[in-house]
N, C-alpha and C positions, 0 to 999 in steps of 0.2 A: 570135236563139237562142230556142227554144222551153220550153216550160216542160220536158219531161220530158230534155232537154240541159241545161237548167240543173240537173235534179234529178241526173241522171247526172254531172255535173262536180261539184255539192256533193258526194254520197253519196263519190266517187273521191277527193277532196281529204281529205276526215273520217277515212277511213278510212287514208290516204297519211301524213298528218301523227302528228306527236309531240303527242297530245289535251292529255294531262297536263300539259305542260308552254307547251302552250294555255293552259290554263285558269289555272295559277298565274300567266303574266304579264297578264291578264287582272283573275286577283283582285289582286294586289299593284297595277295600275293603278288601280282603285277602292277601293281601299285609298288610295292615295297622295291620291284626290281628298277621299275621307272627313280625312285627315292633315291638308292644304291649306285643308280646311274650319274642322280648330279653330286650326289653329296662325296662319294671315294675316289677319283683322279689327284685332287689335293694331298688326299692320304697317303695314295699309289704312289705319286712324286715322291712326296718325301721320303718314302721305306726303300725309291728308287727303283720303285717296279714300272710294268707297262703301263697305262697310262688308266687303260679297262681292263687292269687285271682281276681286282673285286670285283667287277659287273662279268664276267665272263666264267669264274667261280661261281658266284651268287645265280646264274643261270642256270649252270650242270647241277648243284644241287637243288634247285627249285622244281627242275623236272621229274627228278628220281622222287623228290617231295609230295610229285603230283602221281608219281606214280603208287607209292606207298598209302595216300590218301585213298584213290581208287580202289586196291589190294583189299585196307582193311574193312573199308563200304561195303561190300561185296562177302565179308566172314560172317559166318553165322556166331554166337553165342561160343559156341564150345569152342571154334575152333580161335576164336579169342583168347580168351579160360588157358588152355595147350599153348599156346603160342604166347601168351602173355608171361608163364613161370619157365618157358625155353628161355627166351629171349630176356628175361630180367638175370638169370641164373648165365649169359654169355656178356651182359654188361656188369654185372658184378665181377668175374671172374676181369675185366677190361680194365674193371678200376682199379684192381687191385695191381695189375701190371704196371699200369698210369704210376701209380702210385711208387712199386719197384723203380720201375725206368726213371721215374722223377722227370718227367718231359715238362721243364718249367716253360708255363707262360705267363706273364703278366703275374708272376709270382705263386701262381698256382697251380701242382701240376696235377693238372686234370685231364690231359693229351695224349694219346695214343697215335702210332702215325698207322697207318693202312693204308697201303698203295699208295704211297707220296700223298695221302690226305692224312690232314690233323683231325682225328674223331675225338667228340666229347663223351665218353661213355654214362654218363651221367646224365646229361641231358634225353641220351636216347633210352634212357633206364628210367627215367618219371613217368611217361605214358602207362607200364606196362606194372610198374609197382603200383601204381593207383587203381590197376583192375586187378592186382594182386588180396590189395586193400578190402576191397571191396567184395571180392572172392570171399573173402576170409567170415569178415564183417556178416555175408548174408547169410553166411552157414547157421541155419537152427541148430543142426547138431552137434556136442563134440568132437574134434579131429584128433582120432588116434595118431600117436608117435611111439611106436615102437611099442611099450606097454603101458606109457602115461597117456590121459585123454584132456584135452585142450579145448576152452571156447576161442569161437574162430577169432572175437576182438582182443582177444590177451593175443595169439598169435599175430593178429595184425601189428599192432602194436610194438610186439618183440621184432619183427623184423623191420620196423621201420627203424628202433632205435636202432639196431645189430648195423643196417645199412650207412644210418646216420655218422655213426666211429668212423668209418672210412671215408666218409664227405667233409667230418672235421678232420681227417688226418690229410688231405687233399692242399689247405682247407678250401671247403664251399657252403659257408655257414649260411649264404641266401637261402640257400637250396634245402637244406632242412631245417629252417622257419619255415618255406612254403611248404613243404610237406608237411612238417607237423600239422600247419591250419588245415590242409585240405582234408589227414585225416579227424580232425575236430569235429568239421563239419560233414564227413561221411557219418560219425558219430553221432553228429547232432540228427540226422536224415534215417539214418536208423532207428533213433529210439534212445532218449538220454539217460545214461548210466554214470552217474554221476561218479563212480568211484572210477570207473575208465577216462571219464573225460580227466577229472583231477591227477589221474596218474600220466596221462598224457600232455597236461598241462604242466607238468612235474619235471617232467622228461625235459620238455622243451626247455625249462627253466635249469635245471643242473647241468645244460649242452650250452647251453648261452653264458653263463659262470665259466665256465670249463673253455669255452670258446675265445672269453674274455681275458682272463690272467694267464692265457697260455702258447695265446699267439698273438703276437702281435701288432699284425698285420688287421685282426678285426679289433682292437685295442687302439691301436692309432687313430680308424675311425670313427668307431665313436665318440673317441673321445673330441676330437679333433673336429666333430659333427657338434659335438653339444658344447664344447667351451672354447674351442679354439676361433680367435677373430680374426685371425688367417685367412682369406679367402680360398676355397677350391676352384684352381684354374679352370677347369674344363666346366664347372656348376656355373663358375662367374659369365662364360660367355656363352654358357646356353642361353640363361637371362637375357646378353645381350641380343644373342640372338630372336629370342621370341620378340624383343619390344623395336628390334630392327624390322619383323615381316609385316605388322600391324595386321589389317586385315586379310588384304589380298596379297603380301608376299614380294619381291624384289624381281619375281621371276625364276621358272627353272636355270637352275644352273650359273645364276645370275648373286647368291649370295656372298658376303665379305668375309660375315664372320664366322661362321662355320671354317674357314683355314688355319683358322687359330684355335680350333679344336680337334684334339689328336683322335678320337674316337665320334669321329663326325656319321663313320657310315656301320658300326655297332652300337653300343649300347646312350651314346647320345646323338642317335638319329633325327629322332623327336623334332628338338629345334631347330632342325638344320631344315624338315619341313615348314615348322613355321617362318624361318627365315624365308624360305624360297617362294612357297604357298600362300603363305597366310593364315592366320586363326580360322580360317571359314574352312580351310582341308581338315586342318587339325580337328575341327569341330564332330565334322564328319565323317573323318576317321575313329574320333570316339566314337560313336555314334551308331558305327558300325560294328564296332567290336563290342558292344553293349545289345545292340539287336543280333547278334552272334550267340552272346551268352543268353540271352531269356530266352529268346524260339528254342531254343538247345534246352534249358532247364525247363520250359513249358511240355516239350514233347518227351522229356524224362520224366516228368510225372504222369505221362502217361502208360509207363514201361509198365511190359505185365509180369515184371520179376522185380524183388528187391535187388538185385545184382545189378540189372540193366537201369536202374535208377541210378546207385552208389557209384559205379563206374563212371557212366555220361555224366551225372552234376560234379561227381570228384574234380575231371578232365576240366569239364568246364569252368571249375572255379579255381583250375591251374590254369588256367590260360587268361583268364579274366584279372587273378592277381596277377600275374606278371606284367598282363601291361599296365597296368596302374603304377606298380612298382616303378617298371621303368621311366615312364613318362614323371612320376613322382620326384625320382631323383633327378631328373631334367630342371625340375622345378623349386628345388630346393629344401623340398618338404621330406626327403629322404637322405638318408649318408648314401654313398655311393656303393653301389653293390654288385653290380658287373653281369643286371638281367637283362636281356634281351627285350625287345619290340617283337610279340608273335608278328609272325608273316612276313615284319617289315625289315628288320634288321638284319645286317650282310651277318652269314653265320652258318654253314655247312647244317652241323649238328644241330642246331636251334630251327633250319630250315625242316631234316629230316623229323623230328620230334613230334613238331607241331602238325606236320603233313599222319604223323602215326595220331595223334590225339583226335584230328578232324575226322581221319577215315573210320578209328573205334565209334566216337560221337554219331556220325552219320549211321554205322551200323547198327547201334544199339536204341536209336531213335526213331528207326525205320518204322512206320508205320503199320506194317505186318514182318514181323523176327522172323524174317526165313531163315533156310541154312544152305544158303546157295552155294559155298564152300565148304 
């Protein structure tokens, strides 16, 4: 490819995409690394590592993250569709290893190691099953199987549960709650079927029973969430942390109590910005990540396929719940559930995921659906 093809492919792209909302996941990712910088050394210490070991990981996947975003920017439709049921069919086959190996972390083993990295195969499996979803979902026609014929949303459906068994055998019961809603609301954007959605409604409820009396690991929580007046250490000094930052924050790198919280630079990142920052970053970090999701679901309804709608608003409304989720259980309004900060939180697999959800979104939103790949 020549240079003035490459410049003709850049300048079509630039112009094709959603910029603005370029560039806010872009700044909130440099953001999240600048966040990772003050809030992990405390953490490093204590596990007895280098001191920027979390900022110097959290680096090398933020890039590959930006590179993966660009990749999917730049696919056309199909070659999404192709690459969406490859690639969900090499992390299923990942979790199930996870799963064999039993690589426990944090009591769940949901870890794979590759090249001295810990992958979340799960995490990199949500992007590509929600265009699977949605695949499925747009299909008018029945989908032959051998010699039975199937509508696509009984098949979405089936595979969501099928996938679901091995998220609770994991367990990762966040993970199919948010999936279940996200297909809900593919559901719902599709065209409401009531007998679909109650069987999906269904689904999720015999997985949460079954989730309940059988492990006890999500049994503890809740229960422990709704009666117990125990305090949760880590919930208690997010608290304190948010009513430590007030407005304007203590300063980078300048917070107390964030050291006394073990998961300062994952999944209770949150207050460790309002400590440092202040309610006014946090404000506009929501803020950002809410003008993320509506430009995003405004220019999906603009899509000239029901696929390229159900896929982007799908993404979009996995990425929108999780960080609500997250921030939620900072706040006490949630049990603790071990979701991630899109963008912001230290997290290899959470980095690359989001980096694949943005680059599908920007693709599928592009204002003329080329197929420049």
């Amino acid at each position: 490819m020549d240079k003035i093809s490459i410049y003709k492919l850049s300048h079509s792209w630039i112009k094709s995409i959603d910029v603005l909302n370029l560039f806010l996941i872009v700044l909130l990712t440099f953001l999240g690394l600048l966040f990772v910088t003050t809030a992990s050394p405390s953490v490093a210490k204590l596990k007895g590592l280098d001191e920027f070991y979390f900022v110097k990981k959290h680096g090398f996947f933020m890039i590959i993250s930006f590179v993966f975003l660009l990749f999917f920017s730049f696919c056309s439709k199909k070659v999404i569709i192709y690459g969406s049921f490859f690639s969900s069919t090499a992390f299923t086959i990942l979790m199930i290893v996870s799963l064999i190996q039993n690589s426990i972390n944090n009591g769940a083993s949901r870890w794979v190691s590759i090249m001295g990295y810990s992958l979340q195969p799960s995490e990199l499996l949500k992007p590509f099953l929600i265009v699977i979803l949605a695949y499925l979902i747009s299909r008018k026609k029945r989908i032959k199987i051998k010699s039975f014929f199937f509508e696509g949303k009984i098949l979405a459906l089936g595979i969501l549960i099928s996938i679901s068994v091995i998220l609770i055998k994991q367990p990762n019961y966040s993970m199919v709650a948010i999936l279940f809603f996200v297909l809900l609301f593919q559901f719902f954007i599709s065209g409401i079927n009531m007998k679909l959605v109650s069987s999906t409604i269904f689904a999720g409820l015999i997985f949460s029973v079954f989730s309940f009396y059988s492990y006890p690991h999500v049994k503890n929580r809740i229960i422990h969430y709704i009666f117990s007046d125990k305090p949760n250490y880590q919930v208690e000094k997010s608290i304190q942390a948010y009513k430590s930052g007030g407005l304007f924050g203590t300063g980078p790198g300048e917070g107390k109590v964030k050291k006394n919280i073990p998961d300062a630079h994952t999944d209770f990142i949150f207050p460790v910005i309002a400590e440092e920052y202040g309610a006014i970053v946090c404000i506009l970090i929501i803020s950002m990540i809410f003008i993320i999701f509506f430009r995003g679901l405004y220019r999906a309804s603009k899509a000239e396929n029901l696929f390229s709608l159900l896929s982007s608003s799908g993404l979009l409304v996995l990425f929108l719940i999780q960080a609500l989720i997250n921030i939620s259980v900072s706040l006490k309004i949630l049990p603790t559930t071990g979701v991630t900060l899109p963008l912001i939180s230290y997290g290899g697999s959470s980095l690359l995921s989001t980096g694949i959800i943005m680059g599908i979104i920007l693709a599928l939103t592009r204002k003329k659906f080329g197929t420049n790949f």
